[in-house]
PADOSE-294900 format. One record per residue (C-alpha): residue in three letters; x negated, y negated, z. Coordinates in steps of 0.001 Angstrom, whole numbers, plus 500000, padded with zeros to 6 digits. Layout:
alaXYZ;...
This chain:
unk118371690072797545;unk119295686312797696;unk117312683791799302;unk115179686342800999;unk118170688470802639;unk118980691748801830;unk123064691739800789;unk125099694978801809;unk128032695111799052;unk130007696853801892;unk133083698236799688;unk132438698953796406;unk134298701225794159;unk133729703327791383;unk136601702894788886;unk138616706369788393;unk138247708200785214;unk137905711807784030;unk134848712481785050;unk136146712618789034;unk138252715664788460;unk135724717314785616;unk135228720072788208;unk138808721158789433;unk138717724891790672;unk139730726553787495;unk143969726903789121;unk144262723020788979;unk142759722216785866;unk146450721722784177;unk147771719353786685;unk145042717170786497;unk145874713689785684;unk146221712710782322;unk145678709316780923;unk149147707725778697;unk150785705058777744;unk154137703637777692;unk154916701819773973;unk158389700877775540;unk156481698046778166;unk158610695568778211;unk158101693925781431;unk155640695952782785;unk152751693540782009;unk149078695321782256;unk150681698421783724;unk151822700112780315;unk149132702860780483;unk148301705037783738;unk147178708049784777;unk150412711204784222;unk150140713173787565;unk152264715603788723;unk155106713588786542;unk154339710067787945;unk152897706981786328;unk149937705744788429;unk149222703079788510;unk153250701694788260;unk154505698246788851;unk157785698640789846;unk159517700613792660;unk158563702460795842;unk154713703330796051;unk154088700545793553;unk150344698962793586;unk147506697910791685;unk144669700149790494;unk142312700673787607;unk144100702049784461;unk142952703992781295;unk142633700715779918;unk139894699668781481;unk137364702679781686;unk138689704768778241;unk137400703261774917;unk140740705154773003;unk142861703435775345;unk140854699831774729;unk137838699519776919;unk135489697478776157;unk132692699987775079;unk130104696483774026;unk130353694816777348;unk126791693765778437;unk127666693332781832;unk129478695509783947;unk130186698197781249;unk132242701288781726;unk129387703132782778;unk128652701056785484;unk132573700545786751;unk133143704123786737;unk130123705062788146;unk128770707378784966;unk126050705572784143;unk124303704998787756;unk120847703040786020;unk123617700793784700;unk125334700046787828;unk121885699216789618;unk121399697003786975;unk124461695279787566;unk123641695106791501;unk120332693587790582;unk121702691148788640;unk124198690337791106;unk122122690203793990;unk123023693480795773;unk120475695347797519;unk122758698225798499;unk126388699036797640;unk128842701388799839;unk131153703376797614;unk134550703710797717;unk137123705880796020;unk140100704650794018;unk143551703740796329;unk144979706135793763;unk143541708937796020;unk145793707625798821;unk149168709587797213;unk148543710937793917;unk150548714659794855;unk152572716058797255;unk150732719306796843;unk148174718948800142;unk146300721890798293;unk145993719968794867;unk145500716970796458;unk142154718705798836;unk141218719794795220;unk141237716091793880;unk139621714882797000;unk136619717637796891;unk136268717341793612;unk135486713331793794;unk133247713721796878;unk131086716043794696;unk131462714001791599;unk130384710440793461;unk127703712278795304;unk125962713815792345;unk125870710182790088;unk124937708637793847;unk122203710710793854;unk120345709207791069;unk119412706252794021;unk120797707206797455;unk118455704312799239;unk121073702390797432;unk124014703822796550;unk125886705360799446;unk129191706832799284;unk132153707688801270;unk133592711030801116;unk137917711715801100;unk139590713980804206;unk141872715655803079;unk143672715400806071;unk146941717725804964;unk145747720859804522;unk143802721441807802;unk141696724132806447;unk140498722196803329;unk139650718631805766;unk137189721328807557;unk135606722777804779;unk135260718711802985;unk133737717705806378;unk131021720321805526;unk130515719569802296;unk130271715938803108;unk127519716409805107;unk125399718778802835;unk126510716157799960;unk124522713081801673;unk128281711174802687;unk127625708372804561;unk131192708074806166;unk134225709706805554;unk137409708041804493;unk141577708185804872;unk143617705902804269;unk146499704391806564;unk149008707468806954;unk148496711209805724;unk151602711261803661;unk154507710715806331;unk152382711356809564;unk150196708772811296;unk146749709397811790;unk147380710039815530;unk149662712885814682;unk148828715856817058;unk148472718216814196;unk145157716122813075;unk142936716611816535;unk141573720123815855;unk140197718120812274;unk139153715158814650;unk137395717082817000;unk135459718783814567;unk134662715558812686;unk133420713745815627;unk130755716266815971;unk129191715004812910;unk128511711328813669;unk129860709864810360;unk131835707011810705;unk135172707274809499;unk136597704450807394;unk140659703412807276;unk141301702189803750;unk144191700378802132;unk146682702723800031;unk149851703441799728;unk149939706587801495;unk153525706280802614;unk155587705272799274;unk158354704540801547;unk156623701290802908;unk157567698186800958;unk154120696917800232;unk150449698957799756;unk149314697345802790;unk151637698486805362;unk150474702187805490;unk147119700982806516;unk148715698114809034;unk150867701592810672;unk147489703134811374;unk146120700101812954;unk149140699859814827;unk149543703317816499;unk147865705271818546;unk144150705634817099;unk143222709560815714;unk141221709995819094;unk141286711815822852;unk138459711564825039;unk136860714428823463;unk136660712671820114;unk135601709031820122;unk136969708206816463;unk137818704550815669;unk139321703732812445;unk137772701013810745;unk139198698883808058;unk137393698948804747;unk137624695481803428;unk135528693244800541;unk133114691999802484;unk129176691375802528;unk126700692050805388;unk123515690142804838;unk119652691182806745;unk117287689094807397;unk113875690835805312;
């Protein structure tokens, strides 16, 4: 609270880290992504370590699908976290230590905090069956440490929008999870969210009242910055007919103060 307002953190973000793909259905648990680093990193500035998935770097610097993300530097003590930072500590960026990141919200003011996952989620296989995996396997990770406040911490869930059956059976879990929106990001690999395939998954999704959230990601590597998937979205045809009023929103750093 500041100056007697409450202050909505309205896109936070739990940094990834192991713990998000702990539970992997038993089939996946190999290709989960594995946290190196490059000793030839020459030019490659804070991106010489990453996150090994499916033989890509993530974060990289350079080339197509390039952004900026959180890498095993910053949330694994063996790569060089700091593990004796008061403020803001690995627990609290990663989400697991929850007390730790309420602390940090107190300290900073925040009465609530909406939780978002990691742009990395936007294209980290092309697998859409590995990639549900990764997705339902956050949603129950950030809902579990969530739980340890939910007046507080709320959390958005991933749609795994590719493999139809899997975006179905994560809209159900969502909601028995406690999500308080659902989120995609710009494209769904090569297809705009208005692709005809999607409304059987948008018709079912609109009969559960969550909001559903557009994030930034570079969904489509083939677009020359990690904006311009999102922008497509914006730009098209939004995933809706009349029998499913869905509206993407943008999910952008911002704060939303109430009056107490």
């Amino acid at each position: 609270m500041l100056q007697g307002y409450r202050v909505f953190d309205a896109d936070a973000h739990g940094s990834i880290n192991p713990s998000m793909w702990a539970d992997l259905p038993e089939a996946f648990r190999p290709r989960r992504p594995r946290p190196v680093t490059i000793h030839d990193d020459d030019g490659l500035g804070n991106f010489n370590a990453g996150w090994l998935i499916e033989g890509s770097l993530e974060p990289h610097a350079l080339g197509p699908g390039a952004q900026q993300a959180n890498t095993p530097r910053n949330v694994l003590v063996e790569f060089g976290a700091n593990e004796k930072r008061e403020h803001c500590s690995i627990g609290s960026m990663t989400l697991n230590d929850p007390q730790a990141r309420l602390a940090d919200m107190d300290r900073m003011g925040f009465d609530f905090q909406m939780i978002f996952p990691s742009t990395l989620y936007a294209h980290m296989t092309d697998d859409p069956e590995f990639e549900a995996a990764l997705c339902r396997a956050y949603n129950r990770f950030v809902a579990k440490q969530c739980a340890a406040k939910p007046q507080r911490l709320k959390w958005s869930g991933l749609l795994p929008l590719r493999e139809p059956g899997q975006a179905l059976a994560a809209t159900e879990e969502m909601l028995l999870l406690g999500a308080r929106a659902a989120v995609v990001f710009g494209t769904a690999g090569e297809r705009l969210l208005s692709d005809p395939s999607f409304l059987p998954v948008w018709d079912e999704f609109a009969k559960t009242q969550l909001p559903l959230c557009v994030h930034m990601g570079m969904s489509y590597r083939r677009w020359p910055n990690w904006a311009g998937a999102f922008t497509m979205a914006i730009s098209s045809a939004c995933p809706c007919r009349r029998s499913s009023p869905l509206w993407p929103s943008s999910a952008t750093a911002c704060l939303t103060a109430t009056r107490t």
